[in-house]
ROSE-4610 file (N, C-alpha, C; in Angstrom, 1 decimal, always signed):
// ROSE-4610
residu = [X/X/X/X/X/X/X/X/X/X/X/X/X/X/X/X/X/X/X/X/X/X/X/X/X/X/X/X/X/X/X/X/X/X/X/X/X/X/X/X/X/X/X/X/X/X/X/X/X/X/X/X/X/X/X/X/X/X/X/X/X/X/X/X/X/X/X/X/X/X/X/X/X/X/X/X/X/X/X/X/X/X/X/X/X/X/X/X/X/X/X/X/X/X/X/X/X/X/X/X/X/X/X/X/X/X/X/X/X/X/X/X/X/X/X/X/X/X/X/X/X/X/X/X/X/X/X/X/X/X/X/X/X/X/X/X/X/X/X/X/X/X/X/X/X/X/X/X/X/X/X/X/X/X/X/X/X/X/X/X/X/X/X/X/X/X/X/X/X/X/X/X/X/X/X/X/X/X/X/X/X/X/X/X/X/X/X/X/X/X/X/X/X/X/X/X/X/X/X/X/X/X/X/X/X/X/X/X/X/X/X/X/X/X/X/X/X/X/X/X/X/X/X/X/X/X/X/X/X/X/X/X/X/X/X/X/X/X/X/X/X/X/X/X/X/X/X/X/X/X/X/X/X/X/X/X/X/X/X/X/X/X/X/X/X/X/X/X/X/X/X/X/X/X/X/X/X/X/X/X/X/X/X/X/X/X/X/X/X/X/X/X/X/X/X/X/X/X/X/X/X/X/X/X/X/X/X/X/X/X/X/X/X/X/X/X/X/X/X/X/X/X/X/X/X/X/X/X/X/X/X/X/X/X/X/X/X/X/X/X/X/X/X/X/X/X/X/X/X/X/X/X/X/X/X/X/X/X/X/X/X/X/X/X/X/X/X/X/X/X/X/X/X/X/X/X/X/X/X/X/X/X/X/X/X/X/X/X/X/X/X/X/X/X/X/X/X/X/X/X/X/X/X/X/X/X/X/X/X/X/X/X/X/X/X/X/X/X/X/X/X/X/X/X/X/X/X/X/X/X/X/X/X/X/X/X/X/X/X/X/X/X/X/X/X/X/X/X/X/X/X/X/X/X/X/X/X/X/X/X/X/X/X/X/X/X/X/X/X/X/X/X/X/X/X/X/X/X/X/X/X/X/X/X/X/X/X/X/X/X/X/X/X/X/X/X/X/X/X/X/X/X/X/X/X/X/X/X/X/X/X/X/X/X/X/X/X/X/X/X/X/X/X/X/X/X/X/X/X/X/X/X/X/X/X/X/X/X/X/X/X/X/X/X/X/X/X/X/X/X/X/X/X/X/X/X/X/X/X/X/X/X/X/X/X/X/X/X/X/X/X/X/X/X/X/X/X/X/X/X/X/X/X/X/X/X/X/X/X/X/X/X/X/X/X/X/X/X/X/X/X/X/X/X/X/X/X/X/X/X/X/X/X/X/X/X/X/X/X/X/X/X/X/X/X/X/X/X/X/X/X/X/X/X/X/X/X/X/X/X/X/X/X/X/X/X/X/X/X/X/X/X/X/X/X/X/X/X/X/X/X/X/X]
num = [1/1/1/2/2/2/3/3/3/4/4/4/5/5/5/6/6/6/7/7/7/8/8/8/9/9/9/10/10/10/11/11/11/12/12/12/13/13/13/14/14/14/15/15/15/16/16/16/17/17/17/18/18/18/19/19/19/20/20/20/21/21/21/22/22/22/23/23/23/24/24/24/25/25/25/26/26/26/27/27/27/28/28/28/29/29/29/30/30/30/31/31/31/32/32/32/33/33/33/34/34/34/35/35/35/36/36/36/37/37/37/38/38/38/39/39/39/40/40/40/41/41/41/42/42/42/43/43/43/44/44/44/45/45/45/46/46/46/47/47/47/48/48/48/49/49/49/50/50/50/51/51/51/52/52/52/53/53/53/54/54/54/55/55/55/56/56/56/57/57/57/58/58/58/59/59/59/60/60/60/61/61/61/62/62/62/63/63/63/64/64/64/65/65/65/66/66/66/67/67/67/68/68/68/69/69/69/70/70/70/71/71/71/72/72/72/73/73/73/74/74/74/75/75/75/76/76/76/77/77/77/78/78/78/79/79/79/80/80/80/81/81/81/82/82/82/83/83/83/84/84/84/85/85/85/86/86/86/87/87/87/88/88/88/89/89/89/90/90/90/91/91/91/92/92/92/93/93/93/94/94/94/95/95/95/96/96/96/97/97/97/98/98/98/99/99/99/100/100/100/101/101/101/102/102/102/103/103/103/104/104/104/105/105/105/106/106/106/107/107/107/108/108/108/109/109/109/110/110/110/111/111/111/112/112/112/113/113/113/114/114/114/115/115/115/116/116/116/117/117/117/118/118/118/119/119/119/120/120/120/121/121/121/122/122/122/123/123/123/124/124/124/125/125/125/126/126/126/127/127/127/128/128/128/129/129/129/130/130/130/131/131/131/132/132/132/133/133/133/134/134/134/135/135/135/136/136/136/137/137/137/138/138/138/139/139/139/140/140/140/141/141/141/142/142/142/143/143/143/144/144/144/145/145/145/146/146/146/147/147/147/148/148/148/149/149/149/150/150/150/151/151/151/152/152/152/153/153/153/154/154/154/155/155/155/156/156/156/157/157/157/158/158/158/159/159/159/160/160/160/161/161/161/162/162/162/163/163/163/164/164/164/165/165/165/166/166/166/167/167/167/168/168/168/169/169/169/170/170/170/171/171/171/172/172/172/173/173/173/174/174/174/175/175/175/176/176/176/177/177/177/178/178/178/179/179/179/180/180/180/181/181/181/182/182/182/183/183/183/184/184/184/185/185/185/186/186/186/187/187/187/188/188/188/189/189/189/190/190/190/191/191/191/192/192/192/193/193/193/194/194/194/195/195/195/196/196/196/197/197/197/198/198/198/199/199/199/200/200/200/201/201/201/202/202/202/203/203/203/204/204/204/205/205/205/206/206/206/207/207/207/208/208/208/209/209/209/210/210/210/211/211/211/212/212/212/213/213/213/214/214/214/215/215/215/216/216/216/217/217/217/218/218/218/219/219/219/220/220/220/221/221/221]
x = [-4.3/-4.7/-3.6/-3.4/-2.1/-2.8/-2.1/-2.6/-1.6/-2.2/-1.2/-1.5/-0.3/-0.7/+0.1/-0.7/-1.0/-0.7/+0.1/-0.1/-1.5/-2.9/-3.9/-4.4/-4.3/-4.6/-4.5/-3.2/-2.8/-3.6/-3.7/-4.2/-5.9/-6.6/-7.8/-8.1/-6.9/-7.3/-7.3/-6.1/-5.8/-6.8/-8.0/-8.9/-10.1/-10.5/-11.2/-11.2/-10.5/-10.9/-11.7/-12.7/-14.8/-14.7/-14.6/-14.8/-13.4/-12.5/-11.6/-11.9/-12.7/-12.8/-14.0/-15.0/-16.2/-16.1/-14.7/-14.9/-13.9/-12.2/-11.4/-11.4/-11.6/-11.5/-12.8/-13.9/-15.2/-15.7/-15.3/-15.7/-17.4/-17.8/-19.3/-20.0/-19.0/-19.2/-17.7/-18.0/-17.5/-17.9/-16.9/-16.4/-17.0/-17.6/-18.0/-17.3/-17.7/-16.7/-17.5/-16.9/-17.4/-16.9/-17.5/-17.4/-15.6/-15.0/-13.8/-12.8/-13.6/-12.4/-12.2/-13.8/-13.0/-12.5/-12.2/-11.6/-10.0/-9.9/-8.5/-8.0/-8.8/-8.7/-8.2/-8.9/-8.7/-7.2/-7.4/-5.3/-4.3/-4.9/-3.8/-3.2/-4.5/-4.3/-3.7/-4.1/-3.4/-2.0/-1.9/-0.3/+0.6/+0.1/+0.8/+1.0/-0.5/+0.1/+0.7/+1.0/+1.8/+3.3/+3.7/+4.9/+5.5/+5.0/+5.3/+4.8/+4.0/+3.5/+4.4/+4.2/+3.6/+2.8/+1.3/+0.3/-0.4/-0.5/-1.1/-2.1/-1.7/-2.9/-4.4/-5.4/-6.5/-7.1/-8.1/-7.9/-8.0/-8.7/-9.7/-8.3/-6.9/-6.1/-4.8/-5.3/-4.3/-3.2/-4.1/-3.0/-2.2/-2.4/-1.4/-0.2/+0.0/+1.4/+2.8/+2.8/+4.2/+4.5/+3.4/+3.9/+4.2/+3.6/+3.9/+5.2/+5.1/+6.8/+8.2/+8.3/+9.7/+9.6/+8.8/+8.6/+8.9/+7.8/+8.7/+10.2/+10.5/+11.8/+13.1/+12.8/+13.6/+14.8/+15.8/+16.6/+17.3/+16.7/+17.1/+15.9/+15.5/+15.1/+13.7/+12.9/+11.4/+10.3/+9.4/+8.7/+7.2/+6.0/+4.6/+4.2/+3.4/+2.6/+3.5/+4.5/+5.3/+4.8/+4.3/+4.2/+5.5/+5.0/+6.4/+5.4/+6.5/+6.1/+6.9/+7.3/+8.1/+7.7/+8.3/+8.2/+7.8/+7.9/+8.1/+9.4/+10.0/+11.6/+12.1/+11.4/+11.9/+12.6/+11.9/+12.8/+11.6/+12.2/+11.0/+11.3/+9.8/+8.8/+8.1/+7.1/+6.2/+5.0/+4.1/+3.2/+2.1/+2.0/+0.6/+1.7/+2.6/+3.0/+2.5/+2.4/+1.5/+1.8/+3.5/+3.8/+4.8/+3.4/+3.3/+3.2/+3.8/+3.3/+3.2/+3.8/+3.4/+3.4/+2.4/+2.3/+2.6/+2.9/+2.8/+3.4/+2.8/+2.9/+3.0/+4.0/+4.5/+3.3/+2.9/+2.8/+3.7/+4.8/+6.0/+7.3/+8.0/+9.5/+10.4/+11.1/+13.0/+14.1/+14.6/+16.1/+17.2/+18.1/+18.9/+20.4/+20.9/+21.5/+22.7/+23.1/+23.6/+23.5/+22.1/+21.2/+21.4/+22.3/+22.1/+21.0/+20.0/+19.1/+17.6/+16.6/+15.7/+14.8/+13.7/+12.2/+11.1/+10.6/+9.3/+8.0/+7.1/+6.0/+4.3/+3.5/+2.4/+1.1/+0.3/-0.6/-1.5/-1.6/-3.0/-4.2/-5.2/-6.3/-7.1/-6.8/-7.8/-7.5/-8.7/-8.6/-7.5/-7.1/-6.0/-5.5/-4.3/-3.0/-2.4/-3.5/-3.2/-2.9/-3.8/-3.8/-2.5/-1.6/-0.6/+0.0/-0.2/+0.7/+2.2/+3.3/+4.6/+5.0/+4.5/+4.6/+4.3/+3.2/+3.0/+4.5/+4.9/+6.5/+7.8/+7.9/+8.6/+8.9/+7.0/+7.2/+7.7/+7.0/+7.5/+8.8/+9.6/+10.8/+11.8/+11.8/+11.7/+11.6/+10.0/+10.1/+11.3/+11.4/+12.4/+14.1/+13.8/+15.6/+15.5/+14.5/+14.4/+14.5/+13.6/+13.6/+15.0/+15.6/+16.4/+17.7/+18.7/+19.7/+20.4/+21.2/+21.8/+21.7/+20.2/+19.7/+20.1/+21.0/+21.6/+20.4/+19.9/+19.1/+17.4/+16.4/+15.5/+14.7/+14.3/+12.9/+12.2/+11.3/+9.4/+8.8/+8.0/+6.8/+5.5/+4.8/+3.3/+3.2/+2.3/+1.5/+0.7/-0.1/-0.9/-1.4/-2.1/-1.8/-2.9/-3.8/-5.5/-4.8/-4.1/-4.1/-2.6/-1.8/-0.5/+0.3/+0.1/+1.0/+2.1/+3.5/+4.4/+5.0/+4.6/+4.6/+6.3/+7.4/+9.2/+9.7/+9.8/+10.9/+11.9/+12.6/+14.1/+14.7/+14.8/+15.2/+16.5/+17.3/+18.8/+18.5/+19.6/+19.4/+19.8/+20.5/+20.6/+19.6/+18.4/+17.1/+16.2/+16.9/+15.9/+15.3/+16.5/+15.4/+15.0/+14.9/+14.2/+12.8/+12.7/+11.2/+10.5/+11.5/+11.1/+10.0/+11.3/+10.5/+9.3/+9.0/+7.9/+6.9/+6.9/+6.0/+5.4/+6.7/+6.3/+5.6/+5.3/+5.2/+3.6/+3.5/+1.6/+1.2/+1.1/+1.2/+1.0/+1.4/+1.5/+0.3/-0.1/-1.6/-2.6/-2.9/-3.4/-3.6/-2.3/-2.1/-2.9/-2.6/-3.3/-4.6/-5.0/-6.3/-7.4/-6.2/-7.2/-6.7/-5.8/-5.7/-6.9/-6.6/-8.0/-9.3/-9.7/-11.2/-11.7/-11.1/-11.6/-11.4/-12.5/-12.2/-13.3/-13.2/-13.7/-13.8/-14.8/-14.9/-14.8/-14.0/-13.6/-14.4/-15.7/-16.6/-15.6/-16.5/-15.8/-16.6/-16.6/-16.8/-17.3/-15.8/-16.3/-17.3/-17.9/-18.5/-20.1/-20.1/-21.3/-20.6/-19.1/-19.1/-18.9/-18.9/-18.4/-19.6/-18.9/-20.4/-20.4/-20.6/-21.2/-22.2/-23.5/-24.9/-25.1/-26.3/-26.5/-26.5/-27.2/-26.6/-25.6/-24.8/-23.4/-22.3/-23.5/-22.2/-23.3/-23.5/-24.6/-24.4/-23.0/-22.5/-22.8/-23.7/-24.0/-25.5/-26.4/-27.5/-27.6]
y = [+7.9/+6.7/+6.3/+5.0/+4.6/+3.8/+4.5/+4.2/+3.3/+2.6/+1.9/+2.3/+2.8/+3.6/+2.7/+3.3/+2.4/+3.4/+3.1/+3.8/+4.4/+3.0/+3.5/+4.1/+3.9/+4.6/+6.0/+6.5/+7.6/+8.6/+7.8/+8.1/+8.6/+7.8/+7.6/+8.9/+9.0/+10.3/+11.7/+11.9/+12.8/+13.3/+12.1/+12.4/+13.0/+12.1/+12.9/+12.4/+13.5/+12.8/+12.5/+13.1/+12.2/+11.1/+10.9/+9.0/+8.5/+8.5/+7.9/+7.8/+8.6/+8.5/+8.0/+7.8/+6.9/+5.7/+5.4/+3.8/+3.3/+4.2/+3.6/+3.2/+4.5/+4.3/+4.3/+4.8/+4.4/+3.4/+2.7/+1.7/+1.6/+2.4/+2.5/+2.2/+2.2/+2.0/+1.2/+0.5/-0.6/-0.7/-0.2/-0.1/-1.9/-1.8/-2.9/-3.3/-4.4/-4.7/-4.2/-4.2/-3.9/-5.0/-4.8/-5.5/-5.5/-4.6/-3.9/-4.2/-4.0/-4.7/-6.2/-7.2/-8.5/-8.7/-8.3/-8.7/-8.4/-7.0/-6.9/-7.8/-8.2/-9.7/-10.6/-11.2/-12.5/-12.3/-10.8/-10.8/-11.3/-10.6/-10.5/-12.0/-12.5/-14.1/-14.8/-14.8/-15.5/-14.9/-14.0/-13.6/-14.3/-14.0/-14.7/-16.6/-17.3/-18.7/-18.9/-17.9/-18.2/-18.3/-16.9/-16.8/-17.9/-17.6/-19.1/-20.5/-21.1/-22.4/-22.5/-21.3/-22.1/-22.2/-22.1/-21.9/-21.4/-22.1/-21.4/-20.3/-19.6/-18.1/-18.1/-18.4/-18.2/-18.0/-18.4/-18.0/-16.3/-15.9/-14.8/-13.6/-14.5/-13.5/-13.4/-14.5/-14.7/-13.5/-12.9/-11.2/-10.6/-11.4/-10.2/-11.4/-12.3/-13.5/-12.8/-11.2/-10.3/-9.7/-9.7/-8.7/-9.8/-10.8/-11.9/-12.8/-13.3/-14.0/-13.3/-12.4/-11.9/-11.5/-11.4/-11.3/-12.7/-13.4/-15.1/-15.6/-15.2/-15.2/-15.1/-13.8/-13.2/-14.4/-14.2/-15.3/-14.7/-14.0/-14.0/-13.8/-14.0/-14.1/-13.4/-14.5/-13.9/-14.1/-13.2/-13.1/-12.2/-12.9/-12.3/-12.0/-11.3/-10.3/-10.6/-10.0/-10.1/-9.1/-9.4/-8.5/-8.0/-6.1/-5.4/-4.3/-4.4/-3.3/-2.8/-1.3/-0.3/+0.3/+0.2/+1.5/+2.6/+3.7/+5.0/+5.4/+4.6/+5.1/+4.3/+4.2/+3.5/+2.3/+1.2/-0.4/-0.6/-1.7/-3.3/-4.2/-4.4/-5.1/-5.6/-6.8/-7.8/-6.9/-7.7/-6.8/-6.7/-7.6/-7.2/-7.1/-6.6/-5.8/-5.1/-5.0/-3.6/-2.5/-2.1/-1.1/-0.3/-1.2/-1.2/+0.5/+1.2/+2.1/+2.1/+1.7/+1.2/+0.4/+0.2/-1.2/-1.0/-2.3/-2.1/-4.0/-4.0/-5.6/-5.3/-5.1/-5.2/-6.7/-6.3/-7.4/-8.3/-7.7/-8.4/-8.3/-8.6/-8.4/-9.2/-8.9/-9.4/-9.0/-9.8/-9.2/-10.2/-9.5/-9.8/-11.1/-11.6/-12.4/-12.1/-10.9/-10.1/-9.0/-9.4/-8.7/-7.0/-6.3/-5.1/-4.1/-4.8/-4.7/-5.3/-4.4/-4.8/-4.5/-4.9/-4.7/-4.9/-4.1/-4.2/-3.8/-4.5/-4.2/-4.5/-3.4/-3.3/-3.4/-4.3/-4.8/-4.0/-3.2/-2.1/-2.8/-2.7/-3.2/-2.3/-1.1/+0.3/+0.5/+1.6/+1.4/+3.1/+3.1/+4.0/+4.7/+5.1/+5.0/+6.9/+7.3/+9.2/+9.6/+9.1/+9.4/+8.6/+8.1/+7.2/+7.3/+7.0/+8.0/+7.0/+7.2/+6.3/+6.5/+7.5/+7.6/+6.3/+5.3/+4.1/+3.5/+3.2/+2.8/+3.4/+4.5/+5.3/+4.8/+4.5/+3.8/+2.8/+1.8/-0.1/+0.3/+1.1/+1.1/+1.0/+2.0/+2.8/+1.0/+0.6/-0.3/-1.6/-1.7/-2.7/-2.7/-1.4/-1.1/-1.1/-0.9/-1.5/-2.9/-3.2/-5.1/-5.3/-4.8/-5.8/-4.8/-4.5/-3.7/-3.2/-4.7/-5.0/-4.4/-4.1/-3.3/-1.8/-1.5/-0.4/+0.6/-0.5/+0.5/-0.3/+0.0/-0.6/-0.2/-0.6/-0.6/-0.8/+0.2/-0.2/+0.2/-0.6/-0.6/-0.6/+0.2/+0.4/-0.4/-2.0/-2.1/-1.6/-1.3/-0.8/-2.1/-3.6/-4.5/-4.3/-3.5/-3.7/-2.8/-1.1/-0.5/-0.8/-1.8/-1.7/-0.9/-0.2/+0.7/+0.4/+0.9/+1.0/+2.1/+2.5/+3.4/+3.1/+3.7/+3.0/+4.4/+3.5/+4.7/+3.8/+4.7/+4.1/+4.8/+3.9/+5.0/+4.0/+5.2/+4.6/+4.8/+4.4/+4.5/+5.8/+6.4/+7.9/+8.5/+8.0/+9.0/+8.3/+7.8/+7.1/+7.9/+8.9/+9.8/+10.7/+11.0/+12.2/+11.4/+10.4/+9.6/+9.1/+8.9/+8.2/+9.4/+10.9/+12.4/+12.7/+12.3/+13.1/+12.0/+10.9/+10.1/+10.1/+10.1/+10.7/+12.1/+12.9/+14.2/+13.9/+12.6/+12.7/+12.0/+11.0/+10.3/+11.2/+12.1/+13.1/+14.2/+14.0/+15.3/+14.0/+12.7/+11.9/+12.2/+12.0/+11.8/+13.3/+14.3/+15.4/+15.6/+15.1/+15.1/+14.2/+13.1/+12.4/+13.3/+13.7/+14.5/+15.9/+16.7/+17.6/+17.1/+16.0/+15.7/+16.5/+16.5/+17.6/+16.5/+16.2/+15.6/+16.0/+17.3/+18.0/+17.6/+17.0/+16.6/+17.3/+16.3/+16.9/+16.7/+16.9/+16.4/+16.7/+15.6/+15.2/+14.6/+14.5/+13.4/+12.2/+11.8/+10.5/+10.1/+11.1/+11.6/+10.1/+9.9/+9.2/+7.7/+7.5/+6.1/+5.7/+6.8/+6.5/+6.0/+5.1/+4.2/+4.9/+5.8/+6.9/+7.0/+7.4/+7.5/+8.7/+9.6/+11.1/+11.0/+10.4/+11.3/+11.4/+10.4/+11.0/+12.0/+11.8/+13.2/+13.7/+15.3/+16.5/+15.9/+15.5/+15.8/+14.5/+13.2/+12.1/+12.4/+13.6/+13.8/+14.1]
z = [+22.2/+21.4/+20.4/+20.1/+20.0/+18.3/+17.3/+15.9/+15.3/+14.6/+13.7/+12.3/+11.8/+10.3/+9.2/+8.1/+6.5/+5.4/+4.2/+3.2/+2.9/+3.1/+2.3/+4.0/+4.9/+6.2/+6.1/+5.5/+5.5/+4.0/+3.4/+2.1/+1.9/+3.5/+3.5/+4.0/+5.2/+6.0/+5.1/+4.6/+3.5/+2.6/+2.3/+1.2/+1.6/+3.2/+3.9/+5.4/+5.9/+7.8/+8.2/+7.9/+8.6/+8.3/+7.0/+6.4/+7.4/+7.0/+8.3/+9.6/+10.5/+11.4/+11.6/+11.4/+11.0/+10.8/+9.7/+8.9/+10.1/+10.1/+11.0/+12.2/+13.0/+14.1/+14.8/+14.5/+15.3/+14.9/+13.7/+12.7/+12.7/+12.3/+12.4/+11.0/+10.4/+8.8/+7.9/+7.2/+6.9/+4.9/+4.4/+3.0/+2.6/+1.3/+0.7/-0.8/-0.6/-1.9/-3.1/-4.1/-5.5/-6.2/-7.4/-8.5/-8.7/-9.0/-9.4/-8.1/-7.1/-5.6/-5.9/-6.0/-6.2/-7.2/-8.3/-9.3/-9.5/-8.8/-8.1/-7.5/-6.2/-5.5/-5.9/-7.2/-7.8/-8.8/-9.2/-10.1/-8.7/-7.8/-6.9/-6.4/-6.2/-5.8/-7.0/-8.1/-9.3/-9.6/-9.7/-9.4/-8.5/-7.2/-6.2/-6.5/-6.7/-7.4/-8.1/-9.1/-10.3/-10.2/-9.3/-9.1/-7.7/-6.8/-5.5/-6.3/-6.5/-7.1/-8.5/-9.6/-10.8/-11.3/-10.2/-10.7/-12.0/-13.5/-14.4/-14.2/-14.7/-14.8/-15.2/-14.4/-14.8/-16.2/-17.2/-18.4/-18.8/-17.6/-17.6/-17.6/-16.8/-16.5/-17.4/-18.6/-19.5/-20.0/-20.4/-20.8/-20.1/-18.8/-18.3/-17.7/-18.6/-18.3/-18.3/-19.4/-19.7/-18.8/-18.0/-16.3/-15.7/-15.1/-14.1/-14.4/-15.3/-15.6/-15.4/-15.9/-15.3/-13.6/-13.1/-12.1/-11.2/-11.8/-11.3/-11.8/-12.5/-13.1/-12.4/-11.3/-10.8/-9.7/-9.7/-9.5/-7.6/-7.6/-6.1/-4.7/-4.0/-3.1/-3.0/-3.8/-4.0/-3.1/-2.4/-1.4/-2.2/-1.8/-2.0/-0.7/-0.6/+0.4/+1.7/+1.6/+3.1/+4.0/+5.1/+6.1/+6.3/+6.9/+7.3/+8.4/+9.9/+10.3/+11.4/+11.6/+11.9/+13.4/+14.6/+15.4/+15.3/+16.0/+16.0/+15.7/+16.3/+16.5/+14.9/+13.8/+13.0/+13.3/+14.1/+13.5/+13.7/+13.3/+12.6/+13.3/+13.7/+14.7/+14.0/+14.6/+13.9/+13.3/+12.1/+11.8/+13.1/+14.2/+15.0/+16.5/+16.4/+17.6/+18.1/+19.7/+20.4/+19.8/+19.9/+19.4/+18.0/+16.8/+15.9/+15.7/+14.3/+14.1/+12.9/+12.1/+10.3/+10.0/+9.1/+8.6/+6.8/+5.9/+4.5/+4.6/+3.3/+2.4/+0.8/+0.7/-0.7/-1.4/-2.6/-3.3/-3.6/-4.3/-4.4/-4.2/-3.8/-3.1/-3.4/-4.1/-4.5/-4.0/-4.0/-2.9/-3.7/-4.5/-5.3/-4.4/-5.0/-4.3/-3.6/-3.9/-3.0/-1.9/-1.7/-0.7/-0.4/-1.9/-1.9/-2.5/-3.2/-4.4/-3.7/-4.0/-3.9/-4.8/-5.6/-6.5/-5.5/-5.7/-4.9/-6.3/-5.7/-6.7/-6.7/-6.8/-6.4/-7.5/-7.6/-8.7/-8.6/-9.9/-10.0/-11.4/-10.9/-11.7/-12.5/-11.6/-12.5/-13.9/-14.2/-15.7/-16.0/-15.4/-15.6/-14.4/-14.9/-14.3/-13.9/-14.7/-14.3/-13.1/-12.0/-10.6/-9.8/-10.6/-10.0/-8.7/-7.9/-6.3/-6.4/-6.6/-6.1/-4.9/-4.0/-3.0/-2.1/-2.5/-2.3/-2.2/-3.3/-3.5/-2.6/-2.2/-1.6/-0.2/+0.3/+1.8/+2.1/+0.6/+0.9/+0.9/-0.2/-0.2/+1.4/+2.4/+3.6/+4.4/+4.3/+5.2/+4.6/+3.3/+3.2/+3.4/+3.0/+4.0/+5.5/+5.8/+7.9/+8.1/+7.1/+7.2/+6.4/+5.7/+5.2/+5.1/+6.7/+6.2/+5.7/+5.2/+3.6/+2.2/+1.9/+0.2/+1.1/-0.2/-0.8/-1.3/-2.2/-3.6/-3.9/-3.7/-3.8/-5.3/-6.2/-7.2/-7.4/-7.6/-6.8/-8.6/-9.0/-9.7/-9.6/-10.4/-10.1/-11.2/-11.5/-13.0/-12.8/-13.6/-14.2/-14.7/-14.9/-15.8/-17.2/-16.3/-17.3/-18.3/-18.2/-19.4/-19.6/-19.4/-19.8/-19.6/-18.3/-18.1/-16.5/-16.6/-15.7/-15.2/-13.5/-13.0/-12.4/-12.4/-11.8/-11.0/-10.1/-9.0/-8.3/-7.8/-6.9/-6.3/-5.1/-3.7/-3.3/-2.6/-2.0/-0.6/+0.1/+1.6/+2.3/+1.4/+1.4/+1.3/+1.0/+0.8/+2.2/+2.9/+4.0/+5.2/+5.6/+6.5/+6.5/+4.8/+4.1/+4.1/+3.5/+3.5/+5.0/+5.9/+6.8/+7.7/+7.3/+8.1/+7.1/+6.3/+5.7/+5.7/+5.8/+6.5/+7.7/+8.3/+9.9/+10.1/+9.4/+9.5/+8.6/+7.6/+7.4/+8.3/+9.0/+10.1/+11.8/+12.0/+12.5/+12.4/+11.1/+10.9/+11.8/+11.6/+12.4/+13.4/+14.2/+15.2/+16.3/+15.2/+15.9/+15.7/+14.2/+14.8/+15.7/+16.1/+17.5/+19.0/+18.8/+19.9/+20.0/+18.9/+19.0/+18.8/+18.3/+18.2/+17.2/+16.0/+15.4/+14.0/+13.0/+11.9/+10.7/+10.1/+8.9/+8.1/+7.6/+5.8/+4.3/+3.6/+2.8/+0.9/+1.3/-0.1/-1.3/-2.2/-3.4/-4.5/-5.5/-6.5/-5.8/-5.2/-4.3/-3.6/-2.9/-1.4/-2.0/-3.2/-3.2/-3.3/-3.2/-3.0/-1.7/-0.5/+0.8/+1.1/+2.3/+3.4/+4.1/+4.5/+5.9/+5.4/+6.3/+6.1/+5.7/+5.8/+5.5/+6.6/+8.0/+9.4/+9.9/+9.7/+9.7/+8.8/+8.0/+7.1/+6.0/+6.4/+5.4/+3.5/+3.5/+2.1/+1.2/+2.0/+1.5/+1.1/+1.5/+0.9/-0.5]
């Protein structure tokens, strides 16, 4: 069975393979929005008008104008939710290619005008920033040096925008098939466990916001 994998694909599995295999691939169950998802929604969309259009900022989204302006600012080669996606053999292929094997869409992407520089940057809504993963960053990073062979040196941002916080990392292309193998390598716990049929749940705290039913999973009773 022939997967197409995701930061949050990979992140999903990791937290617990039953819910993955249930929501992903049998799709038997289907994640609902919350209050907190659309309002994510709505920064993300205002962000993006602001910096492509121009678009003034919502009043609701007024505070957070110190993160989005320099961001529009940026004087070289600005792109919002670009689709990016990778082979197996690492090159980049369209995002709904058959033989797709990763997917990712930067929120935002700059490519300096000497096309050795890149920012990448991903809009967080939560109300804090402890649990930060940059590993999120690490991958966009990975896929923008496939899309764009030119960047040398990419820098990825986590906002934070609700608590004002900035999550910064930076990868060279010398770090590319150190990231490319250890992606490949979570990607790969996947991959085997569609091969064995074996997908163990992993209860949590969470386990009462997942959509799986109680007959599908003991740990939702």
């Amino acid at each position: 069975m022939a997967l197409a994998h995701s930061y949050s694909s990979v992140k999903d599995f990791e937290g617990c393979s039953r819910r993955y295999h249930e929501v992903r691939i049998l799709k038997k169950f289907k994640s609902q929005d919350t209050s907190a998802t659309l309002y994510g929604t709505a920064v993300h969309k205002a962000f993006e008008d602001f910096i492509k259009d121009g678009t003034p900022l919502p009043e609701q989204f007024a505070q957070f104008k110190n993160f989005v302006e320099p961001l529009a600012a940026h004087d070289g080669d600005v792109r919002c939710e670009e689709r990016m996606a990778i082979r197996v053999d690492f090159s980049p292929c369209g995002f709904f290619d058959p033989d797709v094997w990763f997917r990712g869409i930067p929120d935002y992407l700059a490519i300096s005008k000497s096309g050795k520089t890149a920012r990448v940057a991903d809009y967080k809504t939560g109300k804090s920033s402890r649990y930060a993963d940059p590993a999120q960053l690490e991958l966009m990073a990975a896929m923008v040096m496939l899309h764009h062979p030119n960047v040398e040196t990419v820098k990825g941002v986590l906002l934070f925008v609700v608590v004002g916080d900035i999550i910064k990392s930076e990868y060279t292309r010398a770090q590319l098939p150190e990231i490319l193998s250890k992606w490949a390598g979570r990607a790969g716990a996947i991959e085997k466990a569609v091969d064995v049929g074996v997908w163990n749940p992993r209860p949590s705290a969470l386990c009462k916001f997942c959509p799986l039913s109680e007959e599908a999973c003991e740990y939702k009773s």
